[in-house]
Phi, psi and omega in degrees: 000121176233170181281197143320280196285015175074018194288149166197125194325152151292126185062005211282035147246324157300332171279314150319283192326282199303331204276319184069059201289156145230141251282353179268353202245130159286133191214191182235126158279071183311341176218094203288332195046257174253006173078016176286331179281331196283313169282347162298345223234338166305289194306335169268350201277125158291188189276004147263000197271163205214138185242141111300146157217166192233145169208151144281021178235141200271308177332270169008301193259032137245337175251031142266344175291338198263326199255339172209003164296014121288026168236121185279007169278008200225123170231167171209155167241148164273107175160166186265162174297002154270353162246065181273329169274017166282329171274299212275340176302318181292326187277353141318308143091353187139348187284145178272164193269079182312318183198174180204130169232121148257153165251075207257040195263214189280143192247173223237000000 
């Protein structure tokens, strides 16, 4: 799966696979980048499951509003995975949490 910008996620069936989404459940993309594990992760999600994703790069959080802000199962924040329980508790709201994917290896 690659983007617009011809990017393509790293591992992204081994991370699916290890995330075990269910189609119902929420999670996170702690480092959205180009969004590629986030769309694989839209694409397993039914019409209740909710993706958060976080990014530090204000670019980022515009081409993830661009690629996926009409889907109301997808939110993004502006902030890094260290500040993840800032973000993701409130937006949680009482819902348990299914999964977290950072990708934190070397970026290109």
């Amino acid at each position: 799966m690659t983007d617009d910008s011809g990017h393509q996620p790293v591992l992204l069936r081994e991370t699916l696979a290890g995330l075990a989404i269910r189609e119902n459940a929420c999670y996170v993309d702690g480092t959205y980048g180009r969004g590629g594990h986030s769309a694989g992760i839209l694409a397993q999600l039914g019409e209740q499951g909710r993706l958060l994703a976080l990014d530090k790069d204000p670019e980022a959080v515009a081409h993830a509003l661009e690629r996926f802000g009409a889907d109301p199962r997808f939110s993004i924040e502006h902030g890094g995975f260290e500040e993840l329980s800032v973000h993701v508790e409130p937006w949680l709201a009482g819902r348990p949490l299914a999964g977290v994917l950072l990708d934190i290896g070397v970026s290109s």
